[in-house]
C-alpha positions as CSV (number, residue, x, y, z in Angstrom):
1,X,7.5,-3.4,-42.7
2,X,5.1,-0.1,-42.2
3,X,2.4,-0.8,-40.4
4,X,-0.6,0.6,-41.9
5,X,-2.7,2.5,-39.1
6,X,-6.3,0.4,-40.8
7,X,-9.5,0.5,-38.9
8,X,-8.3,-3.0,-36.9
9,X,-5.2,-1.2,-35.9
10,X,-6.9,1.8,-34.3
11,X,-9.5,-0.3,-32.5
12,X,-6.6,-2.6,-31.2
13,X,-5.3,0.4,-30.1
14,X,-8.0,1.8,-28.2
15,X,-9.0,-1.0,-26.5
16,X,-4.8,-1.2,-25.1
17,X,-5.6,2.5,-23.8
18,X,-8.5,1.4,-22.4
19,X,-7.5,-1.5,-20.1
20,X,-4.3,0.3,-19.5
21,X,-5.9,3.6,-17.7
22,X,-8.4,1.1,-15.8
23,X,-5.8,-0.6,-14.6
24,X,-4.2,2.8,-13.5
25,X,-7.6,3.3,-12.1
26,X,-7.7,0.5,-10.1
27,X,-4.2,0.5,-8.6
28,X,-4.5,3.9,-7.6
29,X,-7.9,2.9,-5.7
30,X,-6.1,0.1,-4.2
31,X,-3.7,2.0,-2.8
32,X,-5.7,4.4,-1.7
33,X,-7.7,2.3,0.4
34,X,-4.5,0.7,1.9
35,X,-2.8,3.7,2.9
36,X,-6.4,4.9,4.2
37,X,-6.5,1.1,6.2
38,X,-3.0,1.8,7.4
39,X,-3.5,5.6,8.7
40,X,-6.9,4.2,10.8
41,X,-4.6,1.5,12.4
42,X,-2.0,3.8,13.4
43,X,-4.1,6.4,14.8
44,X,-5.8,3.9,16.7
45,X,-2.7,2.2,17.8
46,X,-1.4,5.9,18.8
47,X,-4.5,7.1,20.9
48,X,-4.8,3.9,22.5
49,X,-1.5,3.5,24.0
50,X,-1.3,7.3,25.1
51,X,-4.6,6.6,26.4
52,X,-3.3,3.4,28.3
53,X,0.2,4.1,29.3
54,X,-0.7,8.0,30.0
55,X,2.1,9.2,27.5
56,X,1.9,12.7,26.2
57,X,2.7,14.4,23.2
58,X,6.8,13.5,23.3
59,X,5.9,10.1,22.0
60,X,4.4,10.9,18.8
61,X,8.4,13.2,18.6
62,X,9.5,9.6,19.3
63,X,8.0,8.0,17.2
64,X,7.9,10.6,14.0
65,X,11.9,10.0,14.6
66,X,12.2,6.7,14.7
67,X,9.7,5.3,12.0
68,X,11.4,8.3,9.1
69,X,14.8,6.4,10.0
70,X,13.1,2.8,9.4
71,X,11.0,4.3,6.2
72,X,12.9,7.1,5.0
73,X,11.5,6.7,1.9
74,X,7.6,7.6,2.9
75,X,6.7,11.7,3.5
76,X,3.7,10.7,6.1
77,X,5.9,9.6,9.1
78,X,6.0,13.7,10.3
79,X,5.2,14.6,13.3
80,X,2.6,16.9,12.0
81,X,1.4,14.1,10.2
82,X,1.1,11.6,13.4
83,X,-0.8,14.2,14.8
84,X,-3.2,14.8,12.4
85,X,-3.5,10.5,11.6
86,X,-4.7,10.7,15.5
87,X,-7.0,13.1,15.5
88,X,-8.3,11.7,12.4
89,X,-8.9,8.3,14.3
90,X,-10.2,9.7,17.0
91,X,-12.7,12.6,15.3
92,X,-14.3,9.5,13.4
93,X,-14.1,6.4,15.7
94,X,-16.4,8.8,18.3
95,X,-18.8,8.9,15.7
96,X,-21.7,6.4,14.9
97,X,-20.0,2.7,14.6
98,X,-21.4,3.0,11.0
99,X,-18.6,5.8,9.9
100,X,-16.2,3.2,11.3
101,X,-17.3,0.4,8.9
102,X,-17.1,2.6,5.6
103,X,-13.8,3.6,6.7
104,X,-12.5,0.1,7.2
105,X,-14.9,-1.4,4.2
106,X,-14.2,1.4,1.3
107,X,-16.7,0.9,-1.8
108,X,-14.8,2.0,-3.8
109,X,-11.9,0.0,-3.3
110,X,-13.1,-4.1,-3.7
């Protein structure tokens, strides 16, 4: 049986579109905030045991190595990349504790 594309049909319709691309929205956000919560933890984590143990540069190498064996299937595990998540944790956890919170509390993201 054709379905007849009536008035009802179109609203249905756009109201699918509608929830669909908000939820597209939302699980982008999510992610977002995640992946944003994950790179603070690992900069941290990174700065702090250099900081602590008095390593140098050749353990982010290290690391960079070890964790794209472990998640080969995630582009941020570079060693470029560790070095810019530190610098990123440490460029904002010397400024004002406030910065800190809205990284770890996103907005946008609840």
């Amino acid at each position: 049986m054709l379905l007849m594309k009536n008035k009802e049909y179109l609203q249905l319709l756009q109201d699918i579109k509608v929830i669909v691309r908000s939820a597209q929205i939302k699980a982008a956000i999510s992610v977002n905030k995640e992946l944003l919560g994950l790179y603070w933890d690992l900069g941290k984590m990174i700065a702090e045991r250099q900081a602590k143990s008095k390593w140098g540069a050749s353990v982010v190498d290290l690391l960079a190595s070890d964790l794209r064996k472990e998640f080969s299937e995630m582009k941020c595990f570079s060693r470029a990349n560790l070095f810019n998540i530190r610098q990123w944790y440490l460029y904002y956890s010397k400024r004002d504790e406030k910065v800190q919170q809205l990284v770890r509390q996103l907005p946008w993201g609840a």
